[in-house]
C-alpha angles and dihedrals in degrees: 000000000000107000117247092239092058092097105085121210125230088050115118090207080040088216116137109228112256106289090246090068084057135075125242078251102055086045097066103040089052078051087061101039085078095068088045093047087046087051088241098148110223138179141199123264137180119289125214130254133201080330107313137083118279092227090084097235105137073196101043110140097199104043108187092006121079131097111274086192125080105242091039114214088353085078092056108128142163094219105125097211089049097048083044085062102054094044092053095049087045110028087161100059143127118227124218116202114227105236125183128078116333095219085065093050093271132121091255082238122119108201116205108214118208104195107207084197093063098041099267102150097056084052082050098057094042081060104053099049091064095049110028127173129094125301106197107190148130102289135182135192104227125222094262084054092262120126139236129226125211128209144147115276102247104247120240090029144110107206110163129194125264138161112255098011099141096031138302111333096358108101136184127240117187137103106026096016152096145200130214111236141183138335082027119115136189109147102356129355124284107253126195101217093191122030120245096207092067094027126078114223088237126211111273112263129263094244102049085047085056098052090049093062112134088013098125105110126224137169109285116244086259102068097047083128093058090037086048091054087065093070095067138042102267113227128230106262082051104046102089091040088054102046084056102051093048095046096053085046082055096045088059101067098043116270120160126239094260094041086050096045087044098046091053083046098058082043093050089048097050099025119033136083107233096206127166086319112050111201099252115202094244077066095056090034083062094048084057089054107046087042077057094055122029088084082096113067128253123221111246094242144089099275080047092064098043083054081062099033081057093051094054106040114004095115086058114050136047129186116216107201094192091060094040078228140119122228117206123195108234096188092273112036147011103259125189106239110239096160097061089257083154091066091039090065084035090065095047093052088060101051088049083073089072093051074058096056100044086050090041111131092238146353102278095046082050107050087039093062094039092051086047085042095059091034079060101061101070116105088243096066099040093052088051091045081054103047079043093053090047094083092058097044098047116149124170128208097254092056087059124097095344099161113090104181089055119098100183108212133181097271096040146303120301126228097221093187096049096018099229124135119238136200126276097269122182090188080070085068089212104163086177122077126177104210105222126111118236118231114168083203103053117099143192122217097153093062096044081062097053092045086056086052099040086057102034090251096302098155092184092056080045092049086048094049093049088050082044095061097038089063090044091056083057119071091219108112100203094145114057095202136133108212115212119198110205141186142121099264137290088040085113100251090131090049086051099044098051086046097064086039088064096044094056098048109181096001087070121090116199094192130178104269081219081070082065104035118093108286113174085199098056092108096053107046139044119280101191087179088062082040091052089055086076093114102350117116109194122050123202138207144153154161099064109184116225099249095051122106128198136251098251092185099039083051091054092054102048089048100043108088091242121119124267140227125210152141145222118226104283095006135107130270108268133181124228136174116243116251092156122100107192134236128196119182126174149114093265130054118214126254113256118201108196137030106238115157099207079064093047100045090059103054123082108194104203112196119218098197114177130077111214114230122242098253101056098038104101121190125287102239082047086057092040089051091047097049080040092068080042113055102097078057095050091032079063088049090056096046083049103056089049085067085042090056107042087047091052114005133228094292104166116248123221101275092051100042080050101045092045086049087047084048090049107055093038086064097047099089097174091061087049099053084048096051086037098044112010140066130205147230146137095239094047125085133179130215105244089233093058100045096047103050082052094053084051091046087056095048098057087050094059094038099242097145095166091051089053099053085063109116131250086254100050084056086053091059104040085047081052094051089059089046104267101137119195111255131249096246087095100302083290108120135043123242122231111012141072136185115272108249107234 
């Protein structure tokens, strides 16, 4: 049967290529162009994979069913770019149809759902034998092997969906609804049965129209308070207890979950304030599950409560017990609650047990749960529902932010190695968000400008700070590698550097350079700035005096590859493993002690070489307000120099390959008192004594006090490393140099 969205528009012969010359893509998308050209509105769901919901939930009700858009089927549209969108950010999705009355938004189409599971079709049959006779309309066999009946929405009326409406198994979908349609699968594929292209969708019969009277839902006399609260906007401190109160109202008529969780978010949309905490709809997703399931009984105790607690928010919020810290999902990321978010769900759990109470099957049972609902608000037995909810949220370090070629964004996570953007998931488990929105078309001249200017027009050191980035936006850590920008001031470091701060958002780690500077206690105390690098992936520091030297073994670790082990102030020790690449900028390089090449190997010095002149420096908020505008542009950059980067590597170009020799050699002192002092010659030796107490007085001189407490035998070595052997005369003398006579 050849689809009815086969026909293409646009096409003066009006006639679709065959569909070999299409891809799977275009199929279906030519498949969906039908509902839009119908004026049937649709939106995307979730799709299933390897037999469960893509949305991630081991829990989830509705697998391969529920909205994948933020408002659900209130997003339904007909418009075909938008619909394009849609298809192009979810090309594995099912689609839902919008019913109910046009004039409310809907298809003007009212679908009567026959569930094989529940013994529809037997209600089905019962039916028919009362009322015989053909019903020609658009039909599809559903995905559980049930089967779906068009037909037009009665004008003039309100007729709204509900399970059972018509008799065991055979449900209504109409106001406040939606259907899935073809090409959509769960269990099986979406069929139609009928084709709508040579079917008309035909008025609903006399008799079924007869059997939905009274069947236009509103609230019940009980809830007038709730339903009173919808005349006004609900403030925040009333927003949870209200969704609660008007979804179990709603549950007991009837309504189904996705009626329910439709119905508070149309509430939510024209009611609420918004406030600091928007309502998400993972927090009204909660309130349809713990509706759902507050018909069994809770204990009225502390583990009672954490069992509500549990039905309410356990898929948003986690507890990390290595950290001592709670995690909350705010509909894009895992944040660590640092505004007692926790307490603030706590307490509406505990208000909720009042919605039990009023619900409650009879007076004892009423007066039972209110009396357990106001023993529940003291702080005691909050604190024990929480410790008691901790078990069931766990969440170590290690689980956390695991996907290294993910960079979660505002408007969703981007696949770094396909460069597709992806949806907002919380089974992901990201706690870091750049907040930046990705556009493939934005662009940044402005910056690429600057970046010409920062490096004095060097477009291979320009080419070697975009791939830079790009592999600072990953949390893979090939490389191995610290980066150091340096240059003598107004050379724009510091406006670099903040701009890729920004970029980064939370993956960006602005530390103390003392965290990085030698410490002969780091072993024995806390370092929450090593602690902070858990997830992050670039690491910031600046303003190195001139005297400090780094920690070169401290560098080497953090830049290894290896796991690390660290700890917060008053926490306990915990292990990570390392997503940061580290950048230093400043005027001033550290000092470096030794000459170890597994240090050296590892550090990139990036000169920055020019000094912009006074007239054309502009300040630095006016800077921060133009690459502001910028930042989908440079956020593109980024993402290009990651491709850069994995085609071609970070191979150093010529300016940084010079200016990390030029670092090299100016750290290395005891090349320095032998170029300074010595002279040399293969002929020529030196007693050990003598030299060394040379190399001390110089460094007195210099006031290099830790240099001169270095043993005799730690000379020997570094003099070993640049080719003066010890002689033969009992190791007591140096090869090839002497002391410059003055």
């Amino acid at each position: 049967m050849t689809f009815p969205g086969d026909r293409l528009e646009g096409c003066s012969s009006n006639k679709t290529p065959p569909e070999s010359m299409l891809s799977m893509e275009d199929i279906k998308f030519s498949k969906l162009r039908f509902y839009a050209n119908r004026g049937w509105p649709i939106f995307p769901v979730t799709w299933m994979m390897n037999g469960h919901c893509s949305c991630g939930r081991s829990d989830c009700t509705s697998p391969g069913k529920h909205p994948l858009v933020e408002n659900g089927f209130y997003s339904a549209t007909t418009d075909l770019d938008q619909i394009k969108q849609w298809h192009d950010r979810w090309p594995d999705a099912n689609w839902g149809l919008r019913t109910g009355d046009k004039k409310a938004g809907g298809s003007g189409i009212i679908v009567l759902d026959i569930d094989h599971e529940t013994g529809g079709f037997h209600t089905w049959d019962l039916m028919r034998e009362e009322n015989p006779g053909p019903i020609e309309t658009v039909t599809v066999a559903t995905g559980n092997r049930g089967q779906h009946l068009y037909f037009l929405y009665p004008e003039g009326t309100d007729i709204r969906s509900g399970a059972g409406v018509l008799g065991q198994g055979v449900d209504i979908r109409a106001n406040s609804g939606y259907v899935l349609v073809p090409p959509s699968s769960t269990t099986n594929p979406y069929k139609f049965e009928l084709n709508p292209s040579d079917t008309e969708v035909i008025e609903l019969p006399t008799w079924i129209r007869s059997k939905l009277n009274g069947h236009v839902r509103s609230l019940p006399v009980q809830t007038k308070t709730a339903a009173a609260r919808l005349g006004k906007v609900i403030n925040q401190g009333e927003r949870h207890q209200s969704l609660t109160s008007i979804a179990g109202s709603l549950r007991k008529t009837g309504m189904g979950e996705e009626e329910i969780r439709a119905t508070l978010k149309t509430i939510r949309d024209e009611r609420f304030d918004s406030g600091d905490h928007p309502v998400s709809d993972d927090e009204i997703n909660g309130v349809v599950e713990w509706i759902k399931n507050k018909q069994s009984e809770y204990p009225f105790t502390d583990l009672g409560n954490a069992e509500r607690f549990l039905a309410m928010h356990r898929d948003r919020v986690r507890y990390c017990f290595a950290w001592e810290k709670w995690l909350s999902w705010d509909g894009r990321r895992w944040m660590v609650d640092d505004s007692a978010e926790i307490y603030r769900l706590a307490h509406e759990t505990v208000r909720a047990i009042y919605i039990e109470a009023n619900n409650a099957k009879d007076d004892q049972t009423r007066q039972a749960t209110a009396k357990h609902a106001l023993r529940s608000e003291a702080r005691f037995h909050i604190e024990n529902m929480l410790a008691c909810v901790k078990p069931y949220v766990g969440v170590r370090p290690e689980e956390l932010d695991t996907h290294p070629m993910l960079f979660n964004v505002a408007n969703g996570v981007i696949d770094l190695t396909t460069g597709n953007l992806l949806p907002h998931d919380p089974a992901l488990m990201l706690t870091k968000i750049s907040n930046v929105e990705f556009d493939p078309k934005a662009q940044c001249q402005e910056w690429e400008k600057s970046m010409d200017l920062f490096t004095g027009g060097d477009q291979e050191s320009a080419y070697f700070l975009q791939k830079a980035v790009g592999y600072t936006l990953t949390g893979r850590i090939d490389e191995h590698c610290l980066f150091f920008l340096f240059g003598l001031g107004q050379n724009g470091k510091s406006v670099f550097t903040e701009v890729i701060r920004r970029l980064l958002g939370d993956y960006a780690k602005r530390i103390d350079i003392d965290a990085l500077m030698a410490n002969r206690n780091l072993g024995t105390v806390a370092n929450p700035h090593i602690a902070a690098m858990a997830g992050a992936r670039l690491v910031l520091a600046s303003e190195i005096a001139a005297s400090r030297k780094i920690n070169e073994s401290l560098a080497k670790d953090l830049t290894g590859g290896d796991a690390v082990t660290a700890r917060f102030l008053f926490s306990n020790p915990f292990t990570f493993e390392p997503s940061h690449k580290i950048w230093l900028y400043g005027n001033h390089k550290p000092k470096v002690e030794g000459t170890d090449l597994g240090f050296w190997r590892r550090i990139r010095v990036v000169p920055f070489p020019v000094t912009i002149p006074d007239d054309v420096k502009r300040p630095m908020g006016e800077l921060m307000d133009t690459f502001g505008k910028e930042m989908p542009g440079i956020l593109n950059w980024a993402i290009l120099g990651c491709v850069f980067w994995k085609n071609d590597g970070l191979q150093m170009p010529k300016a940084v390959k010079q200016a990390t020799i030029e670092y090299r050699t100016e750290q290395d002192q005891v090349m320095q008192f032998i170029t300074e002092n010595c002279e040399q010659h293969p002929d020529f030796s030196i007693e050990k004594d003598k030299f060394y107490t040379a190399w001390r007085n110089w460094c007195q001189e210099q006031g290099e006090d830790e240099l001169r407490k270095h043993s005799k035998i730690w000379v020997t070595n570094r003099l070993k490393e640049h080719g003066f052997l010890s002689g033969k005369d009992g190791n007591k003398s140096y090869l090839g140099l002497k002391i410059r006579e003055c």
